[in-house]
N, C-alpha and C positions, 0 to 999 in steps of 0.2 A: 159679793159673798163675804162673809166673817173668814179672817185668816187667823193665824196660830202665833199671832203678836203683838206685843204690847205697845202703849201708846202715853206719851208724858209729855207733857209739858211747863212752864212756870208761869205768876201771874203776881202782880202787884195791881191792886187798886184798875182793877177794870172799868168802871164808871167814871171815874174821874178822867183816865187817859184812854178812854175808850179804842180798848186793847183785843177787841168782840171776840173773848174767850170763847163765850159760848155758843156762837157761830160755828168758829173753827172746832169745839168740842163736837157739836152734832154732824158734822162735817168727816170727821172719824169714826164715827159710834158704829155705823154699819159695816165698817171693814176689817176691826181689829176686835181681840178678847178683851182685853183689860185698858182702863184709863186711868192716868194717876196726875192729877195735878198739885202741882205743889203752891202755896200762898205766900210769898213772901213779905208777910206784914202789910195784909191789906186793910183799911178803916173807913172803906168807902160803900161798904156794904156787899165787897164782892165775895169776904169769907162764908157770908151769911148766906148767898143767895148758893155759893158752891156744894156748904153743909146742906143746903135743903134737896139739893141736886140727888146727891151720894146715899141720901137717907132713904132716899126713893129709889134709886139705881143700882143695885151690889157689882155691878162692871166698872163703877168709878168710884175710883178712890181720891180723898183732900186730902195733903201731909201739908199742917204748918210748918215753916221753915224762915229764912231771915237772908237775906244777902252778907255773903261771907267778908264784903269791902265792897268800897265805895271808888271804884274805878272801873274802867273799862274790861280790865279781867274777871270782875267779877259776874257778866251774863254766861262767859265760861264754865266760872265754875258752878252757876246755878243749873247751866243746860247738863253738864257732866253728872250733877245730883237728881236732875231728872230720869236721866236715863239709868242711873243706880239702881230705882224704882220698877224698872223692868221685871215682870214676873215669868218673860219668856226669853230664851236666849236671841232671839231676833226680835225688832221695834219699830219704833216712828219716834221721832223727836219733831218740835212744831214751833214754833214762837209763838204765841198764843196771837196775834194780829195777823199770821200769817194764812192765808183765806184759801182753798183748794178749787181752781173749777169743777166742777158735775162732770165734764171729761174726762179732766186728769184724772179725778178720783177712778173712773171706770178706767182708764188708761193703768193707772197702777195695779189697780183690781187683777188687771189681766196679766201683769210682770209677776206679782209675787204670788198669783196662781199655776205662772210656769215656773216657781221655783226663785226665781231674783232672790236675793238675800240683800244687796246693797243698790240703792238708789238715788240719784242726785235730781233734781226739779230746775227749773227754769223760773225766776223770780221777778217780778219786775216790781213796782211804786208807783203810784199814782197820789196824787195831790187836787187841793183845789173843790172838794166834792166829788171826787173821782173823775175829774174832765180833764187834766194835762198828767201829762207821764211826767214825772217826779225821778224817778232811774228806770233806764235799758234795764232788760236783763239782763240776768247775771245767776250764774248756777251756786245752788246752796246741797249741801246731802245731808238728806233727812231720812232716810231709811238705810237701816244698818244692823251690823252686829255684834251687841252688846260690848262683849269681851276688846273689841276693834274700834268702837263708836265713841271716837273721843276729842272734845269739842277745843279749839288753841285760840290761843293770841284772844280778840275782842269776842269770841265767841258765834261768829254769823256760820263757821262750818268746823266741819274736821279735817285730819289730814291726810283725807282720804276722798275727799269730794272727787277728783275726777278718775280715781281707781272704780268709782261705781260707776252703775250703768245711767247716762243719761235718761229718764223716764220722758220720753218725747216724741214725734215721727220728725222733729223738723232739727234735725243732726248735720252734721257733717259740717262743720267748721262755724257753726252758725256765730258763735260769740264774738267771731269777729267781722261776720256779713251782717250784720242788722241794719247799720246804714244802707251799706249797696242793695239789699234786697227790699228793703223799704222805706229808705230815705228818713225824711223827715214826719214823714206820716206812719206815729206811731198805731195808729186807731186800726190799721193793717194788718198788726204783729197778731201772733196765732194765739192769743192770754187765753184761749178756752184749752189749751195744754200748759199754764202757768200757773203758777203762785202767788196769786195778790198779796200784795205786802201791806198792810193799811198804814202802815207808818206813822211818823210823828204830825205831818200836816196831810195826810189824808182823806179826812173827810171831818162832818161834826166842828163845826167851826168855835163853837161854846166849850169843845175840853180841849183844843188844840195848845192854848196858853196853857194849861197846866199841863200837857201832855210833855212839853216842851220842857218843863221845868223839875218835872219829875229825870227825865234824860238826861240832864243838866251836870249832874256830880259825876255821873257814871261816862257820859263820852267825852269829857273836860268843855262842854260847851257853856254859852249861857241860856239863857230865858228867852233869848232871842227868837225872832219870827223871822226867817229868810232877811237878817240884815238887820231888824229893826228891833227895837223896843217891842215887847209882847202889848203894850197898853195901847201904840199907835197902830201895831198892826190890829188889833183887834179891832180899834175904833175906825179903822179907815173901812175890813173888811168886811163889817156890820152891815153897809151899804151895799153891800157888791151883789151884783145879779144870779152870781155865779152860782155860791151857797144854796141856791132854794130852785136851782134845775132838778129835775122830775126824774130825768134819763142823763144817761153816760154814753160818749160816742166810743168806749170799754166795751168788750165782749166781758164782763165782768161777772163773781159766781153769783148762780141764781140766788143762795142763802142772803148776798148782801145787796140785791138789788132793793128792798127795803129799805135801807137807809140810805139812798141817793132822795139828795135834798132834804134830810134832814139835817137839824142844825144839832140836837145833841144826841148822844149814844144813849140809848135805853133796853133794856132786858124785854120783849116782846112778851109777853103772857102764855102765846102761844107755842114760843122756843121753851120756855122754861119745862112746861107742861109734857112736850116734845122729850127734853132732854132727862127728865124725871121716868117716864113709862120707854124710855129706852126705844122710841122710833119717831127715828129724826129723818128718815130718807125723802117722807111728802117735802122736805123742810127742801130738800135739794134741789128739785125743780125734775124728779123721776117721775115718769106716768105710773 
């Protein structure tokens, strides 16, 4: 059901670092009143595809905008300007890569229908085509309130992550049982109550080199690919079997089972269209 809060997040150049905004945007649409994304100086075609979005939508709103600096503080203070945009005293903040399972989402559905007001999620990464876990879990808080909802340091939470309510049934000390409860075999972990994190080597093996490089100024890293020069790992991983599996051994969301084994990110015809007439739920994998 649609709740009585708003929903932002930011975006740079979605296509090129295939950042599947508009996954995660339809991915919201059913649950919240209002969307507001902000562009921070995109040239890759993603302002154009969002304005055609918004033109069609009146629940979503585009604000041009720019990154305040060029460091680490600044996803800060971009997610902090997101949440400005709120038109309701209570929200969602999102990374725009950050993917919701079809449970969760109904799992949350159910929290801030009995009232929740603050909410932390369960995150995990994946790499590779979505085949190796890339980071364990790790809790993030993305549902909050306004006046309270205030994002520190690099930007990945507030200071208030674990004053909310964990959104989960798999509680009680988990953050530090992941090993003991499931070892090495991440393919186990409950990710149909997580957060996919599409990350910087996540999936899409043709924008991963620029995905990399766009991150570059802002986490103090380089260009690098896990170690190596972007130009060798590319040419080594050109070959690799991995890139062009079919399926994920991921309970992974239904929105992004689509792009398992593809090599570049593309806008679907069919999400756009989805995301335009404002019903994106078929898109979730709901009967």
């Amino acid at each position: 059901m649609r709740h009585s809060i708003s929903a932002s997040t930011f975006i740079r150049d979605c296509f090129a670092g295939a950042f599947c905004v508009f996954e995660s945007m339809a991915s919201f649409l059913p649950y919240v009143e209002d969307m507001t994304v902000l562009d921070l100086g995109s040239t890759d075609g993603t302002l154009q595809a969002l304005k055609e979005i918004a033109a069609a939508n009146p629940r979503i709103k585009v604000v041009e905008s720019h990154f305040a600096r060029v460091d680490a503080a600044s996803f800060a203070i971009a997610a902090n300007e997101a949440v400005a945009q709120w038109e309701h005293p209570n929200g969602l903040f999102w990374y725009a890569d950050e993917i919701w399972h079809e449970d969760l989402l109904q799992l949350m559905d159910k929290e801030l229908s009995d009232g929740v007001q603050e909410l932390s999620f369960w995150r995990y990464q994946l790499r590779d085509n979505f085949q190796v876990m890339s980071w364990p879990p790790h809790p993030i808080h993305r549902v909050g309130i306004k006046e309270t909802f205030i994002f520190v340091d690099e930007g990945t939470n507030t200071n208030r992550t674990w004053d909310a309510k964990m959104c989960s049934n798999w509680n009680g000390g988990w953050f530090t049982r992941w090993g003991t409860d499931f070892g090495d075999d991440y393919t186990r972990l409950p990710t149909h109550e997580m957060v996919m994190d599409v990350g910087a080597i996540g999936g899409f093996i043709e924008n991963i080199v620029q995905k990399r490089r766009m991150h570059a100024p802002f986490w103090h890293e380089t260009p690098n690919v896990r170690g190596e020069s972007a130009a060798q790992w590319y040419t080594r991983e050109r070959s690799n079997p991995i890139w062009m599996k079919r399926d994920t051994p991921y309970n992974i969301p239904h929105i992004m089972r689509y792009h398992v084994g593809k090599t570049k990110y593309v806008l679907r015809p069919e999400l756009l269209e989805a995301l335009k007439a404002d019903e994106t739920r078929s898109l979730l994998g709901y009967d």
